[in-house]
C-alpha positions as CSV (number, residue, x, y, z in Angstrom):
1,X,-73.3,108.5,-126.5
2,X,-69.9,110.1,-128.0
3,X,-71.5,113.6,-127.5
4,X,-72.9,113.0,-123.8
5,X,-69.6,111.6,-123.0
6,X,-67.4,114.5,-124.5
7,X,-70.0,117.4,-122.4
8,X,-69.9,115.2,-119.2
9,X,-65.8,115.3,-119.6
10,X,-65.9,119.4,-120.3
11,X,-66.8,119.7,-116.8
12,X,-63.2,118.9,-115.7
13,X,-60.8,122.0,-115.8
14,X,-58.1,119.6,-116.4
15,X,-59.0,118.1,-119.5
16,X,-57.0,119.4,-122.2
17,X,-57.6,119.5,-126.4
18,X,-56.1,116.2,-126.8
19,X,-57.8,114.3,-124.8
20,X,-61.0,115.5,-126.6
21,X,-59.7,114.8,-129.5
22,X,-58.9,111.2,-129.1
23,X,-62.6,110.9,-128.1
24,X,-63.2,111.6,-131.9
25,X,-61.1,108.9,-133.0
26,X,-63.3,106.4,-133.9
27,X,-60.8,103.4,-133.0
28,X,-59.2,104.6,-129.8
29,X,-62.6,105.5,-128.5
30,X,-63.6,102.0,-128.8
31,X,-59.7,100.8,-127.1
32,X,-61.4,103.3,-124.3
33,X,-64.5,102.2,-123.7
34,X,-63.5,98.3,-123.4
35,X,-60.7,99.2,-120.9
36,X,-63.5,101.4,-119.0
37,X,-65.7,98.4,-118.7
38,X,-63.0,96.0,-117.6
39,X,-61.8,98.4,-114.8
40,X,-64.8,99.8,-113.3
41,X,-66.4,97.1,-111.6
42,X,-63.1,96.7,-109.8
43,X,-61.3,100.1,-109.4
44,X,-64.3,102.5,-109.2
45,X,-62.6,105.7,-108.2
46,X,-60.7,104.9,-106.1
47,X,-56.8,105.5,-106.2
48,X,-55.2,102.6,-108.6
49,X,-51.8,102.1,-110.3
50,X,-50.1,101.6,-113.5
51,X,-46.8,99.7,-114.4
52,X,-45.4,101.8,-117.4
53,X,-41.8,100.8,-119.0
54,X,-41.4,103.3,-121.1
55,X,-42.7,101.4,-124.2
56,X,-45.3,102.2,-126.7
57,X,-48.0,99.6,-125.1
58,X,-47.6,101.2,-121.8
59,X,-47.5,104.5,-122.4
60,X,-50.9,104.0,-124.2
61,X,-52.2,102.5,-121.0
62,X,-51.3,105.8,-119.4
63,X,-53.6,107.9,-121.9
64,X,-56.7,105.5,-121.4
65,X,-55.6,105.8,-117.4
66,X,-55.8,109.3,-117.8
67,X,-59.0,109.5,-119.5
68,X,-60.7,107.0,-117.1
69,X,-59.3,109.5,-113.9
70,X,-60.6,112.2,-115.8
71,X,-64.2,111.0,-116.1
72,X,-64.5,109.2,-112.3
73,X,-63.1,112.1,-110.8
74,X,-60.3,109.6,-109.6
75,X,-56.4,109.6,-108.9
76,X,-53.4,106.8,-110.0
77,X,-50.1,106.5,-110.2
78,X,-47.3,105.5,-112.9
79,X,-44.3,103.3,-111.9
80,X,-41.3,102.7,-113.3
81,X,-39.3,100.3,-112.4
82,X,-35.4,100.9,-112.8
83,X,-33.8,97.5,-112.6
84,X,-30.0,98.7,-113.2
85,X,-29.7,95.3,-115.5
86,X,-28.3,98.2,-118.1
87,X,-26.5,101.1,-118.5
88,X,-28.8,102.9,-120.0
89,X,-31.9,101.9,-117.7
90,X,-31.8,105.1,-115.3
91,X,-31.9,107.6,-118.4
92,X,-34.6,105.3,-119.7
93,X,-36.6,106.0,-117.0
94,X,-35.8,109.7,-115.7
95,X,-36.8,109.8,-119.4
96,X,-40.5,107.7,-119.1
97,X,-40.5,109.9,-116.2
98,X,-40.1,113.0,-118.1
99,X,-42.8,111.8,-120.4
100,X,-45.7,111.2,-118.1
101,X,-45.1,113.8,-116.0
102,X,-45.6,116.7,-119.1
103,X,-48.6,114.9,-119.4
104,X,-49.6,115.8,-115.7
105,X,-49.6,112.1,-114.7
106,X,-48.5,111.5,-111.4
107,X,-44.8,109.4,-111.7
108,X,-42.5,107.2,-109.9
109,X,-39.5,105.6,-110.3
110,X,-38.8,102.7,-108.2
111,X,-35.3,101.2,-108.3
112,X,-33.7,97.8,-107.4
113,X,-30.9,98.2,-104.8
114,X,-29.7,94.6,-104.4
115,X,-27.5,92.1,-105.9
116,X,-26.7,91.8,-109.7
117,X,-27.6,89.1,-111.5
118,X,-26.6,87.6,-114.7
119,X,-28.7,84.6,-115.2
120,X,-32.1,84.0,-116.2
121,X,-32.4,87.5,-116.6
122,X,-35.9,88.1,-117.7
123,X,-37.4,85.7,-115.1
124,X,-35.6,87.3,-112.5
125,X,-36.2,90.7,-113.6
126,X,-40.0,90.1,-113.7
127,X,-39.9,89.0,-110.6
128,X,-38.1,91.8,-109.0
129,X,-40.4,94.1,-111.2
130,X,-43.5,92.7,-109.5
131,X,-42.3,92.8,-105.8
132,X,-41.3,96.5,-106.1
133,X,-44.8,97.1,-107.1
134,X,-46.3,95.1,-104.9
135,X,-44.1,96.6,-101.7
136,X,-45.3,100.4,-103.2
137,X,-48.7,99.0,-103.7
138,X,-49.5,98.3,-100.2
139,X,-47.5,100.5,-98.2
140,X,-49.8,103.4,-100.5
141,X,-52.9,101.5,-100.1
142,X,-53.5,101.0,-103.4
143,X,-55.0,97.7,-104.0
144,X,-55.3,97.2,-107.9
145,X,-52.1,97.6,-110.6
146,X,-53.3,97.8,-113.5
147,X,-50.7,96.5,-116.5
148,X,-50.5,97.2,-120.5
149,X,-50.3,93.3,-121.7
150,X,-51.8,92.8,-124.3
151,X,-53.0,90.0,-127.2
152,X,-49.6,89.8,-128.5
153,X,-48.5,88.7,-125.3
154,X,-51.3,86.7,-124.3
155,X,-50.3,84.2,-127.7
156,X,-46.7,84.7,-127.0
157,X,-46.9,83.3,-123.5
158,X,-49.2,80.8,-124.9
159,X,-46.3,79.8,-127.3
160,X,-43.6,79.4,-124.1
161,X,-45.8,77.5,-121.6
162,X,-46.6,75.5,-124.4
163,X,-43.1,74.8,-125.4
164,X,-42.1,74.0,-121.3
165,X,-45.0,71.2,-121.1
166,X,-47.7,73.6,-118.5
167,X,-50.5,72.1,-117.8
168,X,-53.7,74.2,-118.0
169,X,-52.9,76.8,-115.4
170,X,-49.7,77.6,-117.2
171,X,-51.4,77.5,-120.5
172,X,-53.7,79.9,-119.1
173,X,-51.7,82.0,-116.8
174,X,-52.6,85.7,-118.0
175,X,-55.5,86.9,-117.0
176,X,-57.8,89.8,-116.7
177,X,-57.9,89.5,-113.2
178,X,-55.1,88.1,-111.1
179,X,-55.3,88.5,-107.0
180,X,-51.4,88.5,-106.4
181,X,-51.6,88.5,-102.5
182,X,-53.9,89.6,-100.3
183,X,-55.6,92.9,-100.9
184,X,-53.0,93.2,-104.2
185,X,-54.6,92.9,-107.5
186,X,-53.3,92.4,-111.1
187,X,-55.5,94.1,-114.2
188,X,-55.1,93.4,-117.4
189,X,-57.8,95.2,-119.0
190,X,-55.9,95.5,-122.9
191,X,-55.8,91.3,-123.4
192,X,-58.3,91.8,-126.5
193,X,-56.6,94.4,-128.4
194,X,-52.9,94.3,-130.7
195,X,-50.0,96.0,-130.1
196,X,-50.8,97.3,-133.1
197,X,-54.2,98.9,-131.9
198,X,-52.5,100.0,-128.8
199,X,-49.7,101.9,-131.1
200,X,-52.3,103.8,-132.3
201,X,-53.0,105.5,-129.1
202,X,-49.4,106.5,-128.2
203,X,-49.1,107.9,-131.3
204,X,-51.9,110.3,-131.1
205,X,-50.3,111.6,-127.5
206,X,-46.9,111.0,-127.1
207,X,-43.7,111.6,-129.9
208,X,-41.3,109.0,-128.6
209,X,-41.1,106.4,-126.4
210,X,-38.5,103.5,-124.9
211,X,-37.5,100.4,-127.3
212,X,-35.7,98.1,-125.4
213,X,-33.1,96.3,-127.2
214,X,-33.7,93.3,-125.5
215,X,-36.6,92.6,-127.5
216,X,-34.5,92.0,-130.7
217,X,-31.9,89.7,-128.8
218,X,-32.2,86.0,-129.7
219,X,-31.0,84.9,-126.8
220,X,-34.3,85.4,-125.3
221,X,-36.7,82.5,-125.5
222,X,-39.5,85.2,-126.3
223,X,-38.0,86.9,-128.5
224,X,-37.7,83.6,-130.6
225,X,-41.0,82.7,-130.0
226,X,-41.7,86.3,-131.4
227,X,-40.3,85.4,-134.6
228,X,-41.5,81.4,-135.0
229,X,-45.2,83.0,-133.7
230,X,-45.2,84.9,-137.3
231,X,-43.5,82.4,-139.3
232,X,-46.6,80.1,-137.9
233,X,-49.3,82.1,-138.8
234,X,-48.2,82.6,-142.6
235,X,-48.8,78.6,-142.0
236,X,-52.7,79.5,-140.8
237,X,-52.5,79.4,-137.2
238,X,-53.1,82.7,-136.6
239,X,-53.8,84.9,-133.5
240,X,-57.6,84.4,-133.3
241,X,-57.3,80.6,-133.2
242,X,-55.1,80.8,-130.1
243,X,-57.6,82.9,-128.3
244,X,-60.5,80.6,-129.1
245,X,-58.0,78.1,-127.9
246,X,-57.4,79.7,-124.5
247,X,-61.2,80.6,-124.0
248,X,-61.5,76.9,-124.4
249,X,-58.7,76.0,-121.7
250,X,-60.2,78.8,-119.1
251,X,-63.3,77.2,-118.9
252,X,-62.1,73.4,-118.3
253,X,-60.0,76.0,-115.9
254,X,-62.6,76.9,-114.2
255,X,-64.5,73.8,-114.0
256,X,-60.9,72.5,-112.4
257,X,-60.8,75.1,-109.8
258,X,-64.0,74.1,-108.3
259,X,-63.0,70.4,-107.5
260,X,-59.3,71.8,-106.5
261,X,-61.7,74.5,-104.2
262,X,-63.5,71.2,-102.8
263,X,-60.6,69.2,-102.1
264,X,-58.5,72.3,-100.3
265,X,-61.0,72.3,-98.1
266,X,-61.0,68.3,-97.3
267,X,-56.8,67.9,-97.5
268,X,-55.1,70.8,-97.4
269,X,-54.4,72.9,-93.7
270,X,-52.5,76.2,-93.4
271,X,-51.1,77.2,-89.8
272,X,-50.3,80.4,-88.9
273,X,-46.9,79.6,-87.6
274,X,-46.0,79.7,-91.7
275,X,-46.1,76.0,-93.0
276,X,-48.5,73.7,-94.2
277,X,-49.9,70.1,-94.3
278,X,-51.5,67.8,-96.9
279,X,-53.2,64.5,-95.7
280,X,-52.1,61.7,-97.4
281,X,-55.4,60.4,-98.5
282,X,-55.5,62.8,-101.4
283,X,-53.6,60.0,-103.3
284,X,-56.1,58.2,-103.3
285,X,-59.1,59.6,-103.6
286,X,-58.3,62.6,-106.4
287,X,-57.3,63.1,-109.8
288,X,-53.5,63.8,-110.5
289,X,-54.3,67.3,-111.7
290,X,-56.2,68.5,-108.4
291,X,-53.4,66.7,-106.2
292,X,-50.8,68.7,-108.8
293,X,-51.9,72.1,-107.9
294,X,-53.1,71.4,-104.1
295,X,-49.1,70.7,-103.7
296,X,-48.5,74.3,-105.7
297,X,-50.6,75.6,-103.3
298,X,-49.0,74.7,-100.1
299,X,-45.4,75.3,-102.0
300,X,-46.4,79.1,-102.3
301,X,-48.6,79.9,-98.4
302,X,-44.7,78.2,-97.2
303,X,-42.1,79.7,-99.7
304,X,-44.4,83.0,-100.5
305,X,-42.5,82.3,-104.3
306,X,-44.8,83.7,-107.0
307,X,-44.3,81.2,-109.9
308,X,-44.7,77.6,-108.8
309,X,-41.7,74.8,-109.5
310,X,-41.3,73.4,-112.7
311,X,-44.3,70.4,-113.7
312,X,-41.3,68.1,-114.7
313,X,-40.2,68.4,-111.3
314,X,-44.1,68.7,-109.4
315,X,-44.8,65.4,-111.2
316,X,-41.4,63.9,-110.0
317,X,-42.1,64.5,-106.4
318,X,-45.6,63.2,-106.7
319,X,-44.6,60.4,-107.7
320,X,-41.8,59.9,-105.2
321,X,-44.3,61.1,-102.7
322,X,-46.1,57.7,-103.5
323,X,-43.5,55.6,-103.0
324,X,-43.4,53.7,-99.6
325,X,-39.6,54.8,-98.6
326,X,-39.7,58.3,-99.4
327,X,-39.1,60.0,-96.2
328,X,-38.4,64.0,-97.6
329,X,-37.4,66.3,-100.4
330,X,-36.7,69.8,-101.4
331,X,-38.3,71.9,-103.8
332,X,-39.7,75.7,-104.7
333,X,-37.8,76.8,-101.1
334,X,-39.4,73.8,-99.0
335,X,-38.8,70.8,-96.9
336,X,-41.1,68.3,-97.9
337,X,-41.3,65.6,-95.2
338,X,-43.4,62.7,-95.1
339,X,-44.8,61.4,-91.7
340,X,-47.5,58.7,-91.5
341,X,-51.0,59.9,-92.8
342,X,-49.5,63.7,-93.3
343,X,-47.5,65.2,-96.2
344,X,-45.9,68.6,-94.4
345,X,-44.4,71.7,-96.2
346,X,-41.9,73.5,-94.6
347,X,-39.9,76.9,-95.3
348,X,-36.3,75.0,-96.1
349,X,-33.5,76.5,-93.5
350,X,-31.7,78.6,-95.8
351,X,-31.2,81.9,-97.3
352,X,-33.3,82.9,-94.4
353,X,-32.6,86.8,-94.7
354,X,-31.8,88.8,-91.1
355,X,-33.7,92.2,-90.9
356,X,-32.4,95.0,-88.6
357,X,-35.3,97.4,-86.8
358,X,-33.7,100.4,-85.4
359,X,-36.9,102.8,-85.7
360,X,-39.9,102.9,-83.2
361,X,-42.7,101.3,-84.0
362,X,-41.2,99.9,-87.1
363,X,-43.0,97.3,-89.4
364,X,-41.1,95.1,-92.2
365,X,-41.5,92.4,-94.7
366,X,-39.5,89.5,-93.1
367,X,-38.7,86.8,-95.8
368,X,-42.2,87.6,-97.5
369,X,-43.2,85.2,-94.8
370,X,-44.0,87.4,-92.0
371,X,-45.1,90.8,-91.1
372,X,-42.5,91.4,-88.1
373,X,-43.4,94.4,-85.8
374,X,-41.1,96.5,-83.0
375,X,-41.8,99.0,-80.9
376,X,-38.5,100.3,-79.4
377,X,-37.2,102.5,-76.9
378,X,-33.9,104.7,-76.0
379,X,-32.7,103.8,-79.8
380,X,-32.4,100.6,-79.3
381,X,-31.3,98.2,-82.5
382,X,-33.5,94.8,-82.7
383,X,-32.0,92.2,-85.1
384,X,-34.5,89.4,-87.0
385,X,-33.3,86.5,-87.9
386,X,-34.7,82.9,-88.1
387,X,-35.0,80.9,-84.7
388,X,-32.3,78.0,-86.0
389,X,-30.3,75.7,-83.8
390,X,-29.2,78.6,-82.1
391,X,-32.0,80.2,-80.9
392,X,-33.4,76.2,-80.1
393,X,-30.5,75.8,-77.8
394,X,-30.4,79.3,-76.4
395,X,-34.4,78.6,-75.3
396,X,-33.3,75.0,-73.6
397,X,-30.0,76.8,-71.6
398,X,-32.2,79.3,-70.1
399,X,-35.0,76.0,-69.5
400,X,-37.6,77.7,-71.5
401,X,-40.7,75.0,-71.7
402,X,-43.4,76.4,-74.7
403,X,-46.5,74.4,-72.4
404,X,-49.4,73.8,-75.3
405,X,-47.4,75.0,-77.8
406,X,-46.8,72.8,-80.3
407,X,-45.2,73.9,-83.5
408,X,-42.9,70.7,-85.6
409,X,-39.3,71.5,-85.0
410,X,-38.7,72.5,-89.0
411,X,-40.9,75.0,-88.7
412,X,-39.8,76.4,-85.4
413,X,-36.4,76.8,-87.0
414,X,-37.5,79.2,-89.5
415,X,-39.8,81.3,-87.1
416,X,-38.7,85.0,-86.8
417,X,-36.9,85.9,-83.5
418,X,-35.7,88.9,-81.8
419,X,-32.5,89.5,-80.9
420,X,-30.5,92.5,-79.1
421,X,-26.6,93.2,-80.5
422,X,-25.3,92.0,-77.6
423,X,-27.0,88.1,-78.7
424,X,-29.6,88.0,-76.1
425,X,-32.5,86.3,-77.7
426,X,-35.4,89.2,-76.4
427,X,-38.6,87.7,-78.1
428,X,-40.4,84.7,-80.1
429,X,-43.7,84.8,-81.2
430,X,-45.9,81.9,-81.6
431,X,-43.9,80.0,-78.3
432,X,-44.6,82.7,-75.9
433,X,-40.8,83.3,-75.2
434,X,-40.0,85.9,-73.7
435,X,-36.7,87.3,-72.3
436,X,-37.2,87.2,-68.4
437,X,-34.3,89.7,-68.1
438,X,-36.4,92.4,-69.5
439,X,-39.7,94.1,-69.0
440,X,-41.2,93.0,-71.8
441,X,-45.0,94.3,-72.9
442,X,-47.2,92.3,-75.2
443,X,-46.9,95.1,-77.6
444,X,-43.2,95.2,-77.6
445,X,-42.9,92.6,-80.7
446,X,-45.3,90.8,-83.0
447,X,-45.2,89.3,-86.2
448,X,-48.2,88.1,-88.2
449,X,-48.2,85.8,-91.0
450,X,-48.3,87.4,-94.4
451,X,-51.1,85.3,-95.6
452,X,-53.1,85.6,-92.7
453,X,-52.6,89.5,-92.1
């Protein structure tokens, strides 16, 4: 097989010495052929990306990335994210960048340009990490990121959701396949193998690569659980028995997301004007578990937050929820308002961002909600914001009636709107508003919800 392999890959002008050679390597060439297998059925040959730090376990995903585009004939890309949380991060990665690119492997850095921050770092950082990604993803068409974590992680995160009180989903929460959004993949193809293991193929490729010092700072919850992980295997739990753990907890997983699939379908309702409703007979009728993560569910189609609330406070609101003179509540970015048989999610009226278009035919990402769309003329400047009070009081003054439209007033607060810099409200989709002072064209605006598009 080795041999067929090896002549099939000669065909390639490209292929240098090296890569041949790691084909000979008894170990790496059995690292290879699992990641092949885990990726194929999904990626194929067409275009797909990499997230690469700069560390030893992702710079080995870049040589099994290479080897795989060399074989299917196929093309990817390595980004770098540069998240200016240090000093030293844009040499870090002009340097990754550097690295890859005297390999021949296509490269880019992309870098955070908004606020600092200065707490919970690492949360925040890998949420930034994964919207950069995600924004380069699907502006390039490239529907599956493929990422170096691997075994060590997969016991490490374990360890944390453990330690915060996650129910199975947290318990569970990497996995080889991960649908992020719509048309936006996560793989994970490395979950079986060490660090260890994957050390071994950066070394055979690369001389030097990126430790971040961060991983030795205590102050970091995974760092800790770094150290108390080995201090618990010299007790016997090792490694292996976490795995056969978590194999164990994926398939009561998967057995849960078929009765959660069910009952979606019965209780939950998503509307295209960007919130959501759960009917109040859920209570009832279903387990605490399914009603647990139908309530994650409509937190993330409303908020468009990646990593659900806390269970401590999920479990508070359900319970409140229950409670005869519970009227609303706030949580993961939503109003949560109670009305008869109907639990309602809507986006909460605050740090609603404002978006400026000034190009023609310009598309952007408004609040991770909505795709807003403007097609302008003579250079003129269109200002997104949220509907609000304002925009509610500017529709009644010029006696604007939205016949058969009918959208609950939280949510039409936090609808996008178009405005002109002189204040004139110009456009709002969903209520057919539409400035009578202009000659406005059906496709002069639009917006579309992000989880409908």
């Amino acid at each position: 097989m080795l041999q067929f392999y090896k002549s099939h890959l000669m065909k390639r002008k490209d292929l240098t010495a090296v890569n041949l050679k790691l084909l000979e390597e008894k170990k790496i060439n059995h690292i290879y052929f699992q990641f092949r297998e885990k990726i194929l059925p999904f990626v194929g040959k067409s275009k797909f990306a990499i997230g690469v730090s700069g560390g030893s376990d992702s710079l080995a995903l870049s040589v099994l990335a290479r080897l795989y585009a060399l074989e299917n004939n196929s093309n990817f890309v390595a980004l770098i994210i540069d998240h200016k949380l240090r000093k030293e991060s844009a040499r870090e990665a002009r340097k990754t960048l550097k690295n890859l690119k005297d390999k021949n492997i296509e490269s880019k850095i992309l870098t955070y340009k908004g606020k600092n921050f200065s707490s919970n770092i690492q949360k925040l950082a890998r949420d930034l990490r994964y919207d950069l990604f995600e924004k380069y993803c699907i502006k390039n068409k490239i529907k599956f990121l493929i990422l170096a974590h691997h075994q060590d992680d997969l016991v490490e995160n374990f360890y944390i959701r453990l330690i915060r009180g996650s129910g199975i989903k947290g318990l569970t929460s990497l996995q080889n396949v991960f649908e992020y959004s719509k048309n936006f993949y996560l793989l994970r193809p490395l979950l079986n193998f060490t660090k260890k293991e994957l050390l071994e193929v950066t070394k055979k490729t690369y001389l030097q690569w990126i430790e971040d010092p961060s991983n030795k700072d205590d102050k970091f919850l995974r760092v800790r659980v770094r150290k108390m992980k080995n201090k618990l295997q010299k007790e016997g739990l090792d490694p292996r028995r976490i795995i056969k753990t978590i194999e164990n907890l994926n398939k009561a997983k998967s057995s849960l997301d078929f009765y959660v699939h069910k009952s979606e379908k019965k209780y939950l309702d998503f509307y295209k004007e960007g919130y959501s409703t759960i009917k109040l007979s859920i209570l009832k009728n279903e387990a605490q578990e399914v009603i647990f993560r139908l309530i994650i569910k409509a937190i993330h189609f409303v908020s468009g937050e990646y990593y659900p609330p806390r269970s401590d406070s999920l479990n508070s609101l359900i319970k409140n929820i229950s409670q005869k003179n519970f009227k609303s509540a706030t949580l993961g970015g939503c109003l949560i308002e109670k009305n008869k048989n109907l639990l309602s999610f809507f986006r909460e009226d605050r740090n609603v961002p404002t978006e400026t278009l000034n190009k023609k035919q310009q598309r952007k990402n408004w609040d991770d909600r909505f795709l807003v769309f403007g097609n302008l003329k003579n250079s003129q400047k269109l200002i997104v914001k949220k509907l609000g009070n304002n925009g509610i009081e500017y529709l009644k003054k010029n006696k604007f009636i939205d016949y058969g439209v009918k959208i609950p007033a939280h949510a039409k607060k936090t609808l996008p709107s178009f405005w002109n810099s002189r204040g004139e409200l110009l456009f709002v989709p969903f209520v057919n508003f539409k400035n009578r002072k202009y000659n406005i064209k059906n496709d002069s605006f639009g917006a579309s919800y992000l989880r409908f598009v």
